[in-house]
C-alpha positions as CSV (number, residue, x, y, z in Angstrom):
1,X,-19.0,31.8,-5.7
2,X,-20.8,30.7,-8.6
3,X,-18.8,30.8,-12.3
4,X,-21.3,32.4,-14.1
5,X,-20.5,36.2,-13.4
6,X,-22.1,39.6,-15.1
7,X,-19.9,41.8,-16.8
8,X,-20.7,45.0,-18.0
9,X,-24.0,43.5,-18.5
10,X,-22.4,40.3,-20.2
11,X,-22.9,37.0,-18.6
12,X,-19.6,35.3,-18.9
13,X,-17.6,32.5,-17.0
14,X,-15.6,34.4,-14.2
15,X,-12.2,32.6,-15.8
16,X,-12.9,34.5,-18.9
17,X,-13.7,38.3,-17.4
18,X,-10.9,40.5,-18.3
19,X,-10.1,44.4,-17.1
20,X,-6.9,46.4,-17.8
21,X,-4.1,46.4,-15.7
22,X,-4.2,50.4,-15.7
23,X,-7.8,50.0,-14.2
24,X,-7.9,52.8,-11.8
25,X,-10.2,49.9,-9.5
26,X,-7.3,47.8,-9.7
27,X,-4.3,49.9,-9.4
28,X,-5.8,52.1,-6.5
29,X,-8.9,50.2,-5.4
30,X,-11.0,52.7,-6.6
31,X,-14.7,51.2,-6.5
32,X,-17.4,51.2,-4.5
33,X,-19.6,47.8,-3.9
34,X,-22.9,46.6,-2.1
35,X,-24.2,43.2,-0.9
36,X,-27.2,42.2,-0.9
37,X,-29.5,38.5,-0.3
38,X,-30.9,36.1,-2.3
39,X,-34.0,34.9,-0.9
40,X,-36.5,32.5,-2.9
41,X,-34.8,33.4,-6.3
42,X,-35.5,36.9,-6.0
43,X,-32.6,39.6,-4.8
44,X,-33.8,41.3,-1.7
45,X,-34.1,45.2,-2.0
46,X,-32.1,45.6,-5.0
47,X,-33.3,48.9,-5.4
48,X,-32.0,50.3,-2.2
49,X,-28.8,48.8,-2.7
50,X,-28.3,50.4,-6.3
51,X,-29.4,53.9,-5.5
52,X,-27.1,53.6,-2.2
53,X,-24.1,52.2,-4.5
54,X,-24.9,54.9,-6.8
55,X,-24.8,57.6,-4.6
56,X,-21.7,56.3,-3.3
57,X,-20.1,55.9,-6.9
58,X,-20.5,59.7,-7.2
59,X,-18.9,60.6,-4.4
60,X,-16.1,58.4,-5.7
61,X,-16.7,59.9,-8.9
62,X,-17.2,56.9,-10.6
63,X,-19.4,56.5,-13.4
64,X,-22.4,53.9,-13.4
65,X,-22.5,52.0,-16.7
66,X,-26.3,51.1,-16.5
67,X,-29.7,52.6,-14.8
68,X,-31.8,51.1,-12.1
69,X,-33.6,48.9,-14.7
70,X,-31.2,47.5,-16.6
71,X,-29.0,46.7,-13.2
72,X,-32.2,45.1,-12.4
73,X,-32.4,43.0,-15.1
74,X,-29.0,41.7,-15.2
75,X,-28.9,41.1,-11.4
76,X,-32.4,38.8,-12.7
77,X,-30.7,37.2,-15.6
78,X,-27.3,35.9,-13.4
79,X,-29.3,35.0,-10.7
80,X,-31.4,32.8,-13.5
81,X,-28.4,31.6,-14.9
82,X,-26.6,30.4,-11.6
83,X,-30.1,28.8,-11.0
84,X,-29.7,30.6,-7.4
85,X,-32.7,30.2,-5.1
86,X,-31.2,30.8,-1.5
87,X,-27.6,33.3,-1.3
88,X,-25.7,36.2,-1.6
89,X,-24.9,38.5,-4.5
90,X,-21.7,41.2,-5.1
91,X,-22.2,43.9,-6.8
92,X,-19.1,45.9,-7.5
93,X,-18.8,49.5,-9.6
94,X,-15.1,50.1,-10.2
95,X,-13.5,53.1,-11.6
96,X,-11.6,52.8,-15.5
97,X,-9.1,54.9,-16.5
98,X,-7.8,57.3,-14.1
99,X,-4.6,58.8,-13.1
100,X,-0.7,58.8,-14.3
101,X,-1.4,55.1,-15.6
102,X,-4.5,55.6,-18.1
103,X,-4.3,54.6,-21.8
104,X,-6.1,55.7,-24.5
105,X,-9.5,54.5,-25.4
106,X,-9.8,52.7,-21.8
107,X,-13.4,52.4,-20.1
108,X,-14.5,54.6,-17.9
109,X,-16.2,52.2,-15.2
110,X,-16.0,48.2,-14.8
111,X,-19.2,47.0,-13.4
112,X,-19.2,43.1,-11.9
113,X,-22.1,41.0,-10.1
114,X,-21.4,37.8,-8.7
115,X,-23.6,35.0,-7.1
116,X,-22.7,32.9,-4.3
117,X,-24.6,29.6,-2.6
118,X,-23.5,30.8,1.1
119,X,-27.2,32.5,2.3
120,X,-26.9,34.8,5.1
121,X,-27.3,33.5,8.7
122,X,-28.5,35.4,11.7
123,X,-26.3,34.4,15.0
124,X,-27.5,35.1,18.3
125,X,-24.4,34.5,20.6
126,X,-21.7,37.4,19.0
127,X,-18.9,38.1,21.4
128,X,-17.6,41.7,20.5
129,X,-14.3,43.6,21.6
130,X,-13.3,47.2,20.6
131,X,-10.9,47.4,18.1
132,X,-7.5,49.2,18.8
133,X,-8.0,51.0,15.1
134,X,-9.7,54.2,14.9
135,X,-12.1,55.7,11.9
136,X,-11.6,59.4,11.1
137,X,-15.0,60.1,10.7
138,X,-13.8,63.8,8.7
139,X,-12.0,61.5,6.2
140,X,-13.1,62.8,2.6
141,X,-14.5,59.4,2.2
142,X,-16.1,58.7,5.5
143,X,-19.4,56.5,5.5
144,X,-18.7,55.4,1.7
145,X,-18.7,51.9,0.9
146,X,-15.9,51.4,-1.1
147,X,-13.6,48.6,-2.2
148,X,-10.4,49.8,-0.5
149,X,-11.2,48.7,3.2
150,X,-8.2,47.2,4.3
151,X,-8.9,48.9,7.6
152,X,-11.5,47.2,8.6
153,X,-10.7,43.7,7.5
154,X,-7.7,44.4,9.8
155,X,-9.5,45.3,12.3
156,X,-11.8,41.9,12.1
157,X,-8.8,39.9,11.5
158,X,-7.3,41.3,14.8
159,X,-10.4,40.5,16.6
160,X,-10.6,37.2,15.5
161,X,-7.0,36.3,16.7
162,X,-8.1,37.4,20.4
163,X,-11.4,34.9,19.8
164,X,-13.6,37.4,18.8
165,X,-16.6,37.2,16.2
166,X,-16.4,40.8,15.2
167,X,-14.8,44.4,16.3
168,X,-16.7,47.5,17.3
169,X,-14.7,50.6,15.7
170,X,-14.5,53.9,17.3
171,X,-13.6,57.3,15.8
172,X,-11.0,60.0,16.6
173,X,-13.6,61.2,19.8
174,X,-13.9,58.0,20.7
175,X,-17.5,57.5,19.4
176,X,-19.0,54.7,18.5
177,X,-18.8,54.0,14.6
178,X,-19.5,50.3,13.7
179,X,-19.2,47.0,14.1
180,X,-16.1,46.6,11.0
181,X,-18.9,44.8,8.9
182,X,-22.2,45.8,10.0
183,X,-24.0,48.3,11.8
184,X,-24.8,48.1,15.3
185,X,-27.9,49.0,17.7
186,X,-28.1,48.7,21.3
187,X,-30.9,49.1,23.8
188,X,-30.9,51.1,27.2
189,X,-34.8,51.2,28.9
190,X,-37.0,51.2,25.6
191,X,-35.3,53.1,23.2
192,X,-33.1,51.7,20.5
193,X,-29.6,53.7,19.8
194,X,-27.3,53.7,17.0
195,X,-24.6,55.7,15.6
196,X,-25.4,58.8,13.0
197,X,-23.5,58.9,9.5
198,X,-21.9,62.1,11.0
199,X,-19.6,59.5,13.2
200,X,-18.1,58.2,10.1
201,X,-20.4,54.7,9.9
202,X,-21.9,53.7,6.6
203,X,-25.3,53.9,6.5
204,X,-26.2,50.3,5.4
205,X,-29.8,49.1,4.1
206,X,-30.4,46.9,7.1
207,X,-30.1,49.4,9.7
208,X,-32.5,51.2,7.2
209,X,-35.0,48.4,7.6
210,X,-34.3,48.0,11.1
211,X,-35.8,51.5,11.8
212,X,-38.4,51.1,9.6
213,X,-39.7,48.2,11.4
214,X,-38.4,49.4,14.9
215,X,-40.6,52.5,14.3
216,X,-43.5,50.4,12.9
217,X,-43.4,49.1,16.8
218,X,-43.8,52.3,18.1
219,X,-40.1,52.1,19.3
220,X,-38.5,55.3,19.9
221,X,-34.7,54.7,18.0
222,X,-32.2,57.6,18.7
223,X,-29.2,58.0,16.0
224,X,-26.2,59.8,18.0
225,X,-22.8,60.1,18.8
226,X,-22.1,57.9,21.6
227,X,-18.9,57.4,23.9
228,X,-18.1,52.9,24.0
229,X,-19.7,53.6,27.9
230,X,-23.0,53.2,26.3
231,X,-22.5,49.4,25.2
232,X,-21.1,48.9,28.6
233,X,-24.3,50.3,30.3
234,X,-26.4,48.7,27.6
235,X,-29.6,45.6,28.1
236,X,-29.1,44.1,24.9
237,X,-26.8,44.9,21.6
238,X,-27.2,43.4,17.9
239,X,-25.5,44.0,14.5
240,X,-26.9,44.5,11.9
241,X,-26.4,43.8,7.7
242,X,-26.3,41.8,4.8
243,X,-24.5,38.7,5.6
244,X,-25.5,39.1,8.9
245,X,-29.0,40.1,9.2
246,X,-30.2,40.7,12.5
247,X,-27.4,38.9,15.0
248,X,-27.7,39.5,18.7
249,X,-24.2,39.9,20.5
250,X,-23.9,37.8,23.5
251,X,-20.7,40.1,24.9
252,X,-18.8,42.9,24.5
253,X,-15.4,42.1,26.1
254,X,-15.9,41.5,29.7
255,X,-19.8,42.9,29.5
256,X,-22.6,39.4,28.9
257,X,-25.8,40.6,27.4
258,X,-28.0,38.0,28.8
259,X,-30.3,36.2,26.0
260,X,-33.4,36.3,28.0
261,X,-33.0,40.3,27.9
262,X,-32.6,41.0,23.9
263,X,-37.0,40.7,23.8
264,X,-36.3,43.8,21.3
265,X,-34.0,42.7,19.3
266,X,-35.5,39.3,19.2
267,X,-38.9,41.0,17.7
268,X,-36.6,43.1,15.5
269,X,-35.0,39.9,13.9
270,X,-38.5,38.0,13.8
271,X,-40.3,40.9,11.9
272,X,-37.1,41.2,9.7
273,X,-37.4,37.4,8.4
274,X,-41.1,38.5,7.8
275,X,-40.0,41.0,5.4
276,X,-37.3,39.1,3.4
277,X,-39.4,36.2,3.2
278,X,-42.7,37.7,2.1
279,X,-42.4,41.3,0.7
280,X,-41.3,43.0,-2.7
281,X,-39.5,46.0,-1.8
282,X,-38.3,48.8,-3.7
């Protein structure tokens, strides 16, 4: 992570950021967040990821401090004053004074963007494994994107400790949900699937672009609910986000997904690196 951070619209040295201990983002983790590239010096999509973060943050009821433009503008001014060409931003909307613990004359919302070197990095050889954690997808806060997801970094950090790159999370019907950090897509004959919102999965801007461009192709993509069977009966399975753009997933569990077969997730990845690479999207 780079020093320089935004704060409230401030660029300041991250030593020097400061937010009350009665912060209702840091007592209950009460904040929503998105991530988003940095590609050529420019952050990818901004736009979608604010309006998404927004919508979230009033779910969350948590108050956005700026608009779209001035967000904008202060996701262009750190990213000219870490000198960033190729990366990853943070940006994360937390919620002020709330609760038992709020004092008087405290802010209502804390709003942070941070800057990292570490660019994003398709990988084409993911070994999977369901995880043994389970999403309640009628959870008041279902498909939000929030700061307090403990769950799901357990989840991963379970996976890992078997060998795994990631975990694929199921709800309480046993549907499929998510990968715990990215959205996932799998293809049976020529159709692309992927799980609704209604399973409980957030709805990330990737898997947005990946339909987009999957429909662009004239590829028929079918959001569902979907027992784990269908990954097991599956030709080829990627994930899908941020940090991970477009990865294809080599196995999940004891299922291989040979490489020569992902020709559609191949094309989706190639046309994605088109669009980061070359297009100015709103």
């Amino acid at each position: 992570m780079h020093r320089l951070i935004s704060h409230n619209d401030w660029i300041i040295a991250a030593e020097d950021a400061k937010i009350d201990v009665t912060s209702a983002g840091l007592l209950y983790g009460w904040g929503v967040f998105t991530t988003l590239g940095i590609y050529d010096g420019k952050a990818f999509a901004f736009d979608r990821h604010w309006k998404r973060l927004i919508a979230h943050a009033e779910k969350m009821r948590v108050a956005a401090t700026l608009d779209l433009k001035q967000a904008r503008r202060a996701m262009e001014k750190l990213i000219e004053a870490n000198a960033v060409e190729q990366g990853r931003a943070r940006v994360t909307l937390v919620k002020g004074e709330a609760g038992s613990w709020q004092v008087e004359h405290g802010r209502h919302s804390e709003l942070f963007m941070f800057t990292s070197v570490e660019a994003p990095r398709a990988r084409n050889d993911l070994a999977i494994t369901q995880s043994p954690y389970r999403v309640l997808s009628t959870a008041l806060l279902a498909g939000v994107k929030q700061t307090a997801m403990l769950e799901n970094l357990f989840a991963f950090e379970e996976a890992r400790s078997r060998g795994f790159n990631e975990a694929i999370l199921l709800n309480e019907r046993g549907e499929i949900v998510s990968a715990t950090a990215a959205n996932i897509f799998w293809v049976q004959g020529d159709e692309i699937f992927t799980p609704s919102p209604a399973t409980g999965c957030i709805a990330g801007v990737t898997r947005r672009f990946v339909r987009e461009l999957a429909i662009r192709w004239k590829l028929h993509v079918v959001e569902g609910s979907f027992p784990v069977q269908r990954l097991l009966d599956a030709r080829e399975v990627f994930l899908t986000s941020t940090a991970r753009e477009v990865s294809i997933v080599s196995s999940f569990d004891v299922k291989a997904y040979p490489g020569r077969q992902a020709r559609i997730a191949k094309l989706i990845s190639r046309e994605f690196q088109k669009l980061i690479r070359g297009a100015t999207i709103e």
